[in-house]
C-alpha positions, 0 to 999 in steps of 0.5 A: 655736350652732356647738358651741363652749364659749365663755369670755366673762369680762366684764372691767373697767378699774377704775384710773387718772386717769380715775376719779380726775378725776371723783372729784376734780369729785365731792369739789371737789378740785383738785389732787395737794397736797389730796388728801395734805393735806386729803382722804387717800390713803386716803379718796381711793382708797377714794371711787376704789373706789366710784365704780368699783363704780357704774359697773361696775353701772351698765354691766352693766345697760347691756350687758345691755339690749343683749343682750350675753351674758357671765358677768356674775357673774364678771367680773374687775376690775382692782382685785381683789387676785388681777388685781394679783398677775399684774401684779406677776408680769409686771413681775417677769417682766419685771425678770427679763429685764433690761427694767425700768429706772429712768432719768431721761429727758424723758417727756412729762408733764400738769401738773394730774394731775401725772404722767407720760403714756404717748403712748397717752395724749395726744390730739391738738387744734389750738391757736394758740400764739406763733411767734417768731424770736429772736437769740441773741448770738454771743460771736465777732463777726467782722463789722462789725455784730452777729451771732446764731445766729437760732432759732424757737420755738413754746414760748417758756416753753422758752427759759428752759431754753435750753441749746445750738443744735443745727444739721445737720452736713450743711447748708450755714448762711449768715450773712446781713446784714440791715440793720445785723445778720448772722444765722446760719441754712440757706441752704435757709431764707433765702428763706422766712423774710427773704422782701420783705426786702433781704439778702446773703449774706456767707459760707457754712460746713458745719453740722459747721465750727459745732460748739463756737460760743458765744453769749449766752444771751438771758434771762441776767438775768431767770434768773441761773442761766443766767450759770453756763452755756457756751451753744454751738452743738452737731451733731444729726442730728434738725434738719430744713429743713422750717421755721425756721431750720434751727438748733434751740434746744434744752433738754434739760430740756423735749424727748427730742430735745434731751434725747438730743442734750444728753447725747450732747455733754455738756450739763447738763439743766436743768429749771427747772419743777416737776411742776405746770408752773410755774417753780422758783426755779430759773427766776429772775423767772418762778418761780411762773408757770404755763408757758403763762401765762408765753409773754406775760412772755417774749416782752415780756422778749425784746423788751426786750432787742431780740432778738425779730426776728419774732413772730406765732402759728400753729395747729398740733397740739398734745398734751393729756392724754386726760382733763383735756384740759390740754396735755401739756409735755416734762419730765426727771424720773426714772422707770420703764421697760419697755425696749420696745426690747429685745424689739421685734424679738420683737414684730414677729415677733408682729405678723406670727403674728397672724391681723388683721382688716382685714389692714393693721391689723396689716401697716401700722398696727400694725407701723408703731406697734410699729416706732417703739415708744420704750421704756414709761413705766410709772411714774405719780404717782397714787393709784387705781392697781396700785402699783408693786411695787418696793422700795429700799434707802435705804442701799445702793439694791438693789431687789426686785421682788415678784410676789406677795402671798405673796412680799411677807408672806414678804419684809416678814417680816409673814405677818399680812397680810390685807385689801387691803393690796396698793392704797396707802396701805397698801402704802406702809406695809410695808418689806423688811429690806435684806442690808446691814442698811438698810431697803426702802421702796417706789417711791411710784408707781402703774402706768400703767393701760395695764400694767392692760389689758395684762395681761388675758390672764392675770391674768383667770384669776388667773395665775400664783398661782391659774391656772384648770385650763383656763389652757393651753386659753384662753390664748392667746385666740383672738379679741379686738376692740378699737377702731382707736385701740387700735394703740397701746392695748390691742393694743399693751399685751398684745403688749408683756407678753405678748412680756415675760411669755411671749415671745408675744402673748396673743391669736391673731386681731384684728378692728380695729373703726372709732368711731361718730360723728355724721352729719358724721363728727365724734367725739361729745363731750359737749361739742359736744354731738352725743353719741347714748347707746344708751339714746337709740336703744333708748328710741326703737327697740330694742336690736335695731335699734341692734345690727343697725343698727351691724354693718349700716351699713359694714364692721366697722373704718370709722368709722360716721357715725351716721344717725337715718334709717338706724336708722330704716329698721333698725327697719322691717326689723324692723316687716316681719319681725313682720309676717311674723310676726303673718301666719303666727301669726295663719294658723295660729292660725285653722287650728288648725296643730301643725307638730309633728303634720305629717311633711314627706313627708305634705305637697304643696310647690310650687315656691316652697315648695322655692325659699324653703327653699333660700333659707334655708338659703343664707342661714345658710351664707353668713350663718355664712362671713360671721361667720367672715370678721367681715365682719358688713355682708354677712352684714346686706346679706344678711338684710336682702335675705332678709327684705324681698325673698325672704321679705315680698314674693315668698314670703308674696305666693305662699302668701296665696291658699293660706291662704284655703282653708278645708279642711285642704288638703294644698298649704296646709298645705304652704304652712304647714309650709314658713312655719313652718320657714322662720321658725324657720330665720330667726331662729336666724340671726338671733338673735346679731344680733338675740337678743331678737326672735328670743327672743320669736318662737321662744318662741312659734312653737317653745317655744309648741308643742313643750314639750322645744324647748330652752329658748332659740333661742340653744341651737340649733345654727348648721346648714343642710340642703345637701340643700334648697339648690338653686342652679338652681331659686333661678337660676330665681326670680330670672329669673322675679322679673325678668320679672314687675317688666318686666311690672309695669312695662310694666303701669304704662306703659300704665296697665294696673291689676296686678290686671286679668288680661291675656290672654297675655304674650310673653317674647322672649329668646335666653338658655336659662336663662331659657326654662328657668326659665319652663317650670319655673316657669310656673304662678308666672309665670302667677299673678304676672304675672296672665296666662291665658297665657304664650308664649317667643318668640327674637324677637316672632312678631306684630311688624309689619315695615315697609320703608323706602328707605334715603333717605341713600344713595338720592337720589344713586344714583336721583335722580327716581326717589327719589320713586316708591320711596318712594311703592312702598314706602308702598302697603297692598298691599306686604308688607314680610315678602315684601321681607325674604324677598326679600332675605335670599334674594337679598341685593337685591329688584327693584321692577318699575316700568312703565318701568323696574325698579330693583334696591335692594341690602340695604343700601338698604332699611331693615326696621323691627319695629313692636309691635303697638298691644295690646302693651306692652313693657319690657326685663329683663336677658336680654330683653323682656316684651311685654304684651297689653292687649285688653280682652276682655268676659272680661278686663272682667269679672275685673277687675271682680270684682276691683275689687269685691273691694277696696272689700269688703276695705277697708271690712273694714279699716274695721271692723277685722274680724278676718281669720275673721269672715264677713259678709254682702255687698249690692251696688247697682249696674247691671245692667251692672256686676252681670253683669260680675261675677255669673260670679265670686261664687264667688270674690268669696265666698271672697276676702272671706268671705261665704256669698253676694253679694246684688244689690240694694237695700241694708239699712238695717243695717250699713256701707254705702260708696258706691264708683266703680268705672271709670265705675260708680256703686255702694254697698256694704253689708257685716253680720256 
């Protein structure tokens, strides 16, 4: 609409555990081993494939009947050999840079999938697990009694593992005697963990004066290979004093931190558990055991052996494989790496080229993310994935690393290849002839599907093998827009490749976007059961309102608390704008009105009609400048503003008494054209919001009677006329809006009925701008405000002024005289103006008493406005409406008619008539009451549709209603 050729490639994320976990519930699978054994690798990817393709349809129709537009018919697909090759390209891009590794490090690792974790891919839950304190026996005993370094743990599972103690060189460590023991710990610690207890500190030593201190392993019998190993105490400077003991038991095999800190000082790591998270043989009495499982076995082998001092739990977070939700563990294991930290600096220069909308998404939590980056894990132990393309020689352990399938039939010497050789087994299957005569074989693994989404940019358009033509111009994107948990997913994953692949990110302009959640602002899971499926809302609303409802709610990046009522409320906005909708239409359908035969400069426009075109055409100027700043909510507030306030209640309420003239009239069919037009305008403004009632209407009210209209409101363009705005007759409005709710109001206080006429109302005000906008718009106000007259005053002309003595300061000055001033000042023969006169004049006023005269000062005398009884008032923002409420014999007799006009209209509604049926009206009432009215059957005539009004006895025909009007009794009867 804004005339841009716009690339919307539908994209799916096809591989990885996801799929493959509910492939597994699908086939009853339950581990890696039954998949190789029973099921096949390759009966299991293809099932992978298949569930994959499902689901993609099925999320296409989902996304359609959501009026989401993209090129649904070619999407890319992660699975499709053309997208596997670019990310083969990337990570050989990425070799060829030196960042592509092979290392053995402790990664963080879920034991049912069997495979390593990206931090992307952990979420995070409160668990309660053990908190223990163990001693761990010092082999120099230098007191009396017996002496241990003293550890906490909450992973007892790990100290089977236990390899050294890492204290703070920095610190300051106590030994202190408790009882008939001495333990090892910060002096910062002492209090908080032998708190109620009775200790001395018996000597304190430097953390650095402990390096090279040994002790016993506690579990040495139960894991024999534990025998073989030096424990010692060793310095690192990750120990904390935040809790524990200050020293850190540390495995190496089960913590990066321990990991770095064991090499650093030349520990060996040893790693007594499998990649199914149970202890090796390796592990002694506990091999076979499920770690988690093992906790209880080792804590009762710690206590045997007396060295567990304390043991409770705590409730803490803990670690979860996003997906099986099992509890990630920290594992040493060899695997593949993306070397983030070499090109961090580059990628921070990145973050800051990018436009990010909120702008802290990028200048605080994303650059804080990519800050602490740690080098990529991209290696995984799994099937339905982009194999890794990286193959080894078994004799001399060269590698290559192929980035294309070409390159892979030119290396492996088979140009015979075909099919989709590139997803495993297959791939597994083809080898590259070594230099040193040996045989390549590839890495087993697949790749992390992060590596998948990150490549996205390019290997949509098939880069680098078969790039589109237009690759240069659409790379990189101009817009992407992703959920705030992607910081450390899909944003973070393109920037890290495309900084890897090309040395830039692949994207120029970021909208973080907050999560729907439930009306507690919990996540919705399937398993609390608070989940709300768009279906759902459609089902009960439309894909209109759930749209509009979620880019209305709250500003694009908060997280949304979803609210039934909310979208409720969304959906009559909706009901209101086809109200509209249906009026206009139904108006014009009775008029025979061709907005294609009217040229606007033929036509008569009131004020009001040039009010609403400038509002519309605001409205698409701020409503695009929103969209351009992505901040939707004020671009819905405003819609929403414009169709309930501006358009249903002010503008249709103006124009209804013109669409009952009967005659092609130029001032209606102004009101007409001006509708017409108006909502033509709305909707195109509507319609990236809310595309299918906008759709509808605008094939009706535009395609309906102009034929060569383009074929869809989406194909307009996204323009507004300057020249119609005019921001001081929309000032003007507002002013008179304000003045006539004061009046509506002070209506209601004196239960003085709106549609009683009023003979004159009073707008007492100092401000220019709105005397102005009642002289322009005076004919407006007089019709809105259902006065005969409307007068401007600076302050209220008819107030009745009254003078008071000023009692609190009086009495003292004039003492017995108090009395007879008060009494003056009573008398109906006073004026109170003439005393105000006096004093402005004169600044005193001198009351001549027989006896005396007494001089009162200003500040003695209190003038006081009192409203006269047939006025009622009530303040607006730049004054005060006062309304006149006499009921004169010609007021009674309008409203009357008008009374009488009502019931008419209602028992219309009754019937269910349509609005251009004519009938013939019977009135029985008094005389009284029929000469009220008789004066206004014209009107009454016109306003209902009937040809005459009779007075009299009523037919026995028709529908007849009998009515109380005021104190009239009167019946009412009413034939087609």
């Amino acid at each position: 609409m804004s005339g841009f050729s716009l690339r919307r490639q539908a994209g799916w994320d096809t591989h990885g555990l996801p799929i493959e976990h509910k492939v597994e519930e699908l086939l009853g699978i339950a581990s890696k081993q039954e998949i190789e054994d029973k099921y096949g690798i390759d009966s299991f990817v293809d099932k992978c494939k298949e569930f994959a393709v499902k689901n993609k349809d099925d999320m296409t129709e989902q996304f359609k009947s959501m009026g989401i537009w993209m090129d649904w018919d070619d999407p890319y697909v992660t699975f499709d050999n053309q997208y596997m090759e670019s990310c083969w390209w990337t990570l050989k891009r990425a070799d060829e840079r030196g960042l592509l590794v092979q290392d053995k490090r402790v990664i963080t690792w879920c034991p049912h999938c069997e495979t390593a974790l990206a931090n992307a891919e952990i979420e995070y839950t409160e668990e309660d697990d053990p908190s223990i304190y163990v001693k761990f026996e010092l082999k120099l005993q230098e007191f009396d009694v017996p002496a241990y370094v003293l550890i906490w743990t909450t992973t007892p599972w790990t100290i089977p593992a236990n390899m050294a103690v890492s204290v703070h060189p920095d610190y300051e460590y106590s030994y202190v005697r408790v009882g008939d023991e001495v333990y090892l710990m910060a002096s910062a610690l002492v209090d908080s963990v032998f708190d109620g207890c009775d200790y001395e500190v018996v000597r304190t030593v430097s953390g650095e004066l402990l390096d090279g201190l040994e002790y016993v392993h506690p579990l040495k019998s139960e894991v024999p290979l534990q025998a073989t190993f030096n424990h010692r105490i060793i310095l690192g400077e990750h120990v904390t004093l935040e809790d524990g003991t200050g020293c850190v038991h540390t495995a190496p095999g089960h913590g990066p931190e321990d990991y770095e800190v064991g090499v650093a000082n030349g520990i060996e790591v040893f790693c007594p558990v499998g990649e199914d998270g149970c202890y090796t043989a390796d592990a002694g009495r506990y091999e076979g055991m499920y770690i988690r499982d093992a906790n209880a076995e080792v804590l009762a082998d710690l206590e045997s052996s007396g060295v567990l001092l304390k043991s409770s739990t705590i409730n803490h977070r803990v670690g979860c494989c996003w997906r099986c939700k099992t509890p990630v563990m920290y594992i040493a294991t060899r695997q593949w790496f993306i070397k983030v930290t070499d090109i961090k600096d580059e990628m921070l220069e990145q973050v800051d080229a990018v436009e990010w909308v909120p702008s802290w998404a990028g200048e605080s939590r994303f650059r804080d993310w990519v800050s602490n980056a740690r080098d990529w894990t991209i290696s995984r132990q799994r099937y339905w994935g982009i194999p890794i393309p990286i193959w080894i020689c078994g004799e001399c352990g060269d590698k290559v690393v192929v980035g294309s399938r070409d390159e892979l039939k030119r290396l492996s010497g088979d140009e015979g290849l075909s099919g989709d050789f590139v997803h495993r087994p297959h791939v597994d299957n083809i080898t590259i002839p070594c230099g040193c005569g040996g045989t390549m074989t590839r890495v087993e693994d697949v790749l992390d599907v992060w590596i998948d989404s990150g490549v996205a940019g390019w290997a949509a358009l098939y880069y680098p093998q078969n790039p589109s033509e237009n690759f240069d111009e659409w790379f990189p994107y101009d817009f992407i827009t992703e959920g705030h948990d992607q910081t450390r997913g899909w944003f973070y994953s393109q920037l890290g490749l495309g900084v890897a692949a090309f040395g830039k990110a692949p994207y120029k302009k970021v909208l973080m976007h907050g999560f729907t959640l439930d009306d507690k602002g919990q996540k919705m899971s399937k398993s609390i059961g608070n989940v709300v499926s768009p279906e759902e809302v459609i089902e009960k609303y439309s894909a209109d309102t759930l749209r509009y409802y979620l880019l209305d709610a709250n500003k694009p990046w908060d997280d949304l608390k979803f609210n039934w009522d909310e979208v409720q409320n969304t959906s009559k906005l909706f009901n209101i704008l086809w109200n509209v909708y249906y009026f206009s239409t139904t108006y014009m359908s009775l008029d025979d009105f061709d907005p294609t035969a009217h040229n606007r400069d033929d036509l008569s426009f009131r004020m009001e009609d040039l009010w609403i075109r400038s509002k519309v055409n605001s409205l698409i100027k701020a409503v695009g400048e929103d969209f351009d700043a992505l901040v939707f909510n004020r671009a819905t507030e405003k819609i929403t503003d414009f169709v309930l306030e501006d358009l249903s209640r002010w503008y249709v309420r103006l124009i209804r008494g013109r669409t009952w003239v009967e005659s092609d009239d130029p001032d209606k069919l102004g009101a007409y054209y001006t509708l017409y037009h108006t909502l033509k305008d709305l909707i195109r403004t509507l319609a990236p919001i809310a595309p299918h009632i906008s759709e509808e209407i605008y094939q009706n009210i535009v395609r309906g009677v102009d034929s060569s209209a383009p074929e869809s409101v989406h194909m307009l363009d996204w323009t507004y006329n300057g020249d119609e705005i005019d921001v001081e007759l929309e000032e003007n409005m507002d002013h008179i809006r304000n003045i006539i709710e004061a009046s509506a109001h002070a209506r209601d206080v004196a239960r003085f009925k709106l549609r009683w006429p009023v003979q004159n109302i009073t707008i007492v005000t100092e401000d220019v701008g709105v005397q102005r906008a009642i002289e322009s718009l005076v004919d407006v106000l007089k019709e809105q405000a259902n006065t005969k007259k409307v007068t401007i005053e600076r302050e209220l002309d008819n107030a009745i002024i009254v003078a008071k003595p000023n009692m609190a300061i009086l009495g003292p000055k004039l003492r017995g005289d108090l009395g007879r001033v008060k009494a003056y000042f009573e008398r109906d023969d006073v004026d109170a103006s003439l005393i105000m006169d006096e004093v402005e004049s004169n600044g005193s006023y001198t009351i001549g008493f027989d006896d005396k005269d007494i001089t009162l000062t200003s500040e003695e005398i209190i003038f006081e406005k009192e409203v006269p009884e047939n006025l009622v008032s009530c303040e607006f923002e730049n004054g005060s409406v006062y309304v006149d409420t006499d009921l004169t014999d010609e007021i009674y007799s309008e409203a009357m008619s008008r009374e009488l006009i009502r019931r008419i209209q209602d028992m219309r509604k009754d019937l269910d008539l349509n609005v251009e049926a004519n009938i013939d009206v019977t009135v029985d009432c008094s005389d009284k009451f029929a000469g009220y009215v008789e004066p206004h059957t014209s009107y009454i005539s016109n306003e209902v549709r009937t040809s005459q009004i009779n007075f009299g006895s009523l037919p026995g025909d028709g529908y007849t209603k009998e009515w109380k009007i005021e104190d009239e009794e009167l019946g009412i009867n009413i034939r087609q």
